[in-house]
C-alpha positions in Angstrom: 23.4 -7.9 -25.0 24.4 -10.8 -26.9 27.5 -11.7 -29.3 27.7 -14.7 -31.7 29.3 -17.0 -29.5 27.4 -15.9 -25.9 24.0 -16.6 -25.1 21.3 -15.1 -23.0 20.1 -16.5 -19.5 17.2 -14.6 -18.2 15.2 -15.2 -14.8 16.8 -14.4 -11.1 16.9 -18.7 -10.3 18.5 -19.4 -13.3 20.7 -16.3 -13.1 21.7 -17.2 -9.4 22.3 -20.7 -10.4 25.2 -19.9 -12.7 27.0 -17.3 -10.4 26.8 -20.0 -7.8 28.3 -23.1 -9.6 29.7 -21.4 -12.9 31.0 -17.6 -12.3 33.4 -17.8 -14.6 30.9 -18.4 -17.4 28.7 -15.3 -16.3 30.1 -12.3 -18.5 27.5 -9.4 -17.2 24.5 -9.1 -15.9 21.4 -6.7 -16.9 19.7 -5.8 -13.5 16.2 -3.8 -13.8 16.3 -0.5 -11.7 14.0 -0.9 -8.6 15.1 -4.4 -7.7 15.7 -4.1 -4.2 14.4 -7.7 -2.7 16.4 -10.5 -1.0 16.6 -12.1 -4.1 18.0 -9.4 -6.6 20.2 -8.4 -3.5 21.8 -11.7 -3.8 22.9 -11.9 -7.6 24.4 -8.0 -6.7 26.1 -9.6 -3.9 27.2 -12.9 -6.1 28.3 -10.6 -9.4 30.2 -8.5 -7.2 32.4 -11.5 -5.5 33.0 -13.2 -8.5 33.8 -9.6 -10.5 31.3 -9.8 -12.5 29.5 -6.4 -14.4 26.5 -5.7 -13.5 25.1 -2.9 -15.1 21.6 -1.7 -14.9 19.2 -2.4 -17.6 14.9 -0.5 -17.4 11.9 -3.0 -18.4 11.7 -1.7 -21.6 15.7 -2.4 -23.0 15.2 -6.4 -21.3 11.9 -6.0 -23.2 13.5 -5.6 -26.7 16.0 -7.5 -25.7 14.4 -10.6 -24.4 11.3 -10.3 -25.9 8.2 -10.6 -23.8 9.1 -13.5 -21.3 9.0 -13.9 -17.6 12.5 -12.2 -17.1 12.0 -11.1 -13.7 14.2 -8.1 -14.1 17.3 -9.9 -15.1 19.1 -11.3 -17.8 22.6 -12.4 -18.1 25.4 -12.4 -20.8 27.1 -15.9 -20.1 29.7 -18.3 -22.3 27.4 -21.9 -23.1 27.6 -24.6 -21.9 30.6 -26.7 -23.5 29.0 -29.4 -26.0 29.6 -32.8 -24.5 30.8 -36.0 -26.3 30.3 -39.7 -25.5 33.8 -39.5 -23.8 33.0 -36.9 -21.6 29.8 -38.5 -20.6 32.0 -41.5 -19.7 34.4 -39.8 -18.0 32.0 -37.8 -15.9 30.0 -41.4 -15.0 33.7 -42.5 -13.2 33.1 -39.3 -10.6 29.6 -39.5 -10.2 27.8 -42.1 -7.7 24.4 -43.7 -8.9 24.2 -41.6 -11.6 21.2 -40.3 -13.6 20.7 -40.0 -16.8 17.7 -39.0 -19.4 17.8 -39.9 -23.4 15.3 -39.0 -25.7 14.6 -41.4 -28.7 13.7 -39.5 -31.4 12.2 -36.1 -30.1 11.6 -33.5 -32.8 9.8 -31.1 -31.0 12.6 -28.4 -29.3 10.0 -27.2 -26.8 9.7 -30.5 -25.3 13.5 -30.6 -25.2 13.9 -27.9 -23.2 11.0 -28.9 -21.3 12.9 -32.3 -20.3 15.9 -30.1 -19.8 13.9 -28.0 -17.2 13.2 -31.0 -15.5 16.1 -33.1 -16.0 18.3 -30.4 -14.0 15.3 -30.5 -11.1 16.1 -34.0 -11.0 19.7 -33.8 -10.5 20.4 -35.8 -14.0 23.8 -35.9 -14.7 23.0 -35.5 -18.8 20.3 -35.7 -21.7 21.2 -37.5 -24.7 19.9 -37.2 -28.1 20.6 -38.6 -31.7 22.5 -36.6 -33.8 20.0 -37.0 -37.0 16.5 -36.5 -36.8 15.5 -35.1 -33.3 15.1 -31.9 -31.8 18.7 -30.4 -30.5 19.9 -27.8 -28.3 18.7 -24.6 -30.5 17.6 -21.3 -29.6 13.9 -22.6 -28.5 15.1 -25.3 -26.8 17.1 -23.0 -24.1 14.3 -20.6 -23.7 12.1 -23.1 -22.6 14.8 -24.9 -20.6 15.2 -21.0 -19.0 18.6 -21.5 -18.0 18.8 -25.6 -17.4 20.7 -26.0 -20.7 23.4 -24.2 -19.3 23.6 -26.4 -16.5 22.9 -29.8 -17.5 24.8 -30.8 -20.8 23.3 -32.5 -23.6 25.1 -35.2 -25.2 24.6 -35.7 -29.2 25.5 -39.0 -30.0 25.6 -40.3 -33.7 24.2 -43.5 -33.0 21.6 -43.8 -29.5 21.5 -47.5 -30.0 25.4 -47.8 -29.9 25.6 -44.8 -27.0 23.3 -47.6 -24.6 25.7 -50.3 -25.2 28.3 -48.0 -24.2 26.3 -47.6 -20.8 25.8 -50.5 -20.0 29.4 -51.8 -20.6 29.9 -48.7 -18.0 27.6 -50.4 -15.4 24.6 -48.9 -15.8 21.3 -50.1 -16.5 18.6 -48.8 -19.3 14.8 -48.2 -18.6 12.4 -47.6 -21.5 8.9 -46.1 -21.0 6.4 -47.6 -22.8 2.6 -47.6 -22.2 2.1 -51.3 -22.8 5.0 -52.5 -20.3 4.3 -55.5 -18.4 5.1 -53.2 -14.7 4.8 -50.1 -13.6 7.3 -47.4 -13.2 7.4 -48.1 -9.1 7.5 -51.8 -9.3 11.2 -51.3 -11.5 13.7 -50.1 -9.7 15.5 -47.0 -10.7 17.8 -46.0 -7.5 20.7 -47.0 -9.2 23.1 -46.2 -12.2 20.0 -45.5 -14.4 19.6 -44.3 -18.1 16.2 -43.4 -18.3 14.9 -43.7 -22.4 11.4 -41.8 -23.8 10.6 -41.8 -27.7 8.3 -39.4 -29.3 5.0 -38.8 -28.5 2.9 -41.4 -30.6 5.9 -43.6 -31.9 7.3 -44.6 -28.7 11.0 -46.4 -28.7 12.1 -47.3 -32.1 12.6 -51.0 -31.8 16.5 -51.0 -31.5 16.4 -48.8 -28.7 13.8 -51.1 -27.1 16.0 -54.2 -27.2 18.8 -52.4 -25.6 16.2 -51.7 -22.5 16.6 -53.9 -19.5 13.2 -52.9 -18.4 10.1 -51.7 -19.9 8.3 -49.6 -17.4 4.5 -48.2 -17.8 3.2 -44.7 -16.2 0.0 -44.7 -14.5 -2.9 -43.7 -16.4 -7.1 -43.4 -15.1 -8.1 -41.9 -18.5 -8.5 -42.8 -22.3 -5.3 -40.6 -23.5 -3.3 -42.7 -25.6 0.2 -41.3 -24.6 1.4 -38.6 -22.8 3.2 -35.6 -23.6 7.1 -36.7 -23.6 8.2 -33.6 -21.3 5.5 -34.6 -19.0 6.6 -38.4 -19.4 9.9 -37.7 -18.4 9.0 -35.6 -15.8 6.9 -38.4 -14.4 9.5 -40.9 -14.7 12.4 -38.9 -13.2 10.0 -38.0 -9.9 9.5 -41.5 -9.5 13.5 -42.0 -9.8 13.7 -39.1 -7.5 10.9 -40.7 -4.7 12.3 -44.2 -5.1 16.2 -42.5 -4.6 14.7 -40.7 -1.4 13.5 -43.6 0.1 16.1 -46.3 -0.8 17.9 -46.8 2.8 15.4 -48.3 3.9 13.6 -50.2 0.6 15.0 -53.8 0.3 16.5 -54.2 -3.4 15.2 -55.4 -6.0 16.2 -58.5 -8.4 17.9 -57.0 -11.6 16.4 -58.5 -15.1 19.1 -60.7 -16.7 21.4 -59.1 -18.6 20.3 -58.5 -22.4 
């Protein structure tokens, strides 16, 4: 199905997803023959209103086409996600209110990338960021684990993280670093605001110029003798606190920001 410069979306939410918001980035879509539930009905009924093809496509072509994944009888041809720069992050922070965002500090591990990306789009973030130079980026692996958030929540490459943060906080918002030896916990820091949310990698934690450009260290809760958590499931962790602590904040009183570093 797939040409150089297209990529491969497979799975009827993430399929749905981008005929909803981003049609024009859907090229076809491979239906399995015997699809006939409320769900399938509706990506016929949203290919057909945005004119896209739809053609269909038996188990065993998705199968060597897919490989043996959870496609749920459909697979999509769709243009990627644009690549976005620093300046597109900024210019997408002037039209978004209290916005979100995840960066990963050194992450090698594309699995766990796409795992955060999963996540990160569950969360509503506005964007993951990651260093240019040694940490996982947005490759094949990545998106088949993301199944279908890394074409809906961009990933920002930045040459310099430390330098990107600055840039944040110049833009208003405020950094949070996880760390498992922080002085508070992840609910006792207040993350209903313009947040960047910062994770390392699993057993190094923050490098130490990333950590000075935190305004707060937060810790996740832990009754066992694990060391560290998984980063995916870190992030996941710290986002669904964001996302409880957002939910709740009409009626929370606010909390004292740290002084500015």
């Amino acid at each position: 199905m797939s040409s150089p410069r297209t990529e491969i979306v497979y799975g009827l939410h993430a399929v749905r997803v981008l005929l909803q918001r981003y049609p024009e980035r859907v090229l076809r879509i491979a239906l399995q023959p015997g699809r006939s539930d409320a769900r399938a009905a509706q990506i016929e009924q949203l290919a057909l209103a945005a004119g896209r093809t739809l053609e269909r496509a038996p188990a065993s072509r998705l199968l060597a086409s897919l490989g043996d994944v959870a496609h749920q009888g459909v697979a999509a041809e769709i243009l990627p996600l644009p690549a976005w720069r620093e300046q597109e992050l900024l210019e997408a922070l002037g039209q978004t209110q209290d916005p979100l965002l995840l960066a990963l500090d050194g992450v090698q591990d594309p699995h766990n990338l796409g795992a955060c990306l999963r996540t990160a789009d569950a969360c509503g973030v506005l964007a993951v960021i990651v260093p240019r130079d040694r940490a996982a980026q947005l490759n094949a692996t990545a998106r088949k684990v993301a199944t279908g958030a890394a074409e809906t929540t961009p990933v920002v490459t930045v040459t310099n993280l430390a330098r990107t943060l600055a840039l944040l906080k110049d833009a208003g918002l405020w950094i949070v670093g996880a760390d498992a030896d922080a002085p508070q916990a992840a609910a006792a820091v207040d993350l209903t605001g313009p947040r960047v949310l910062v994770l390392g990698a699993e057993g190094a934690g923050l490098r130490a110029l990333t950590r000075r450009h935190c305004d707060w260290l937060a810790r996740l809760p832990s009754g066992g003798v694990v060391e560290s958590l998984n980063v995916s499931v870190a992030a996941g962790m710290l986002l669904y606190e964001a996302l409880r602590q957002r939910a709740t904040q009409t009626s929370a009183p606010p909390r004292n920001a740290p002084p500015r570093k």
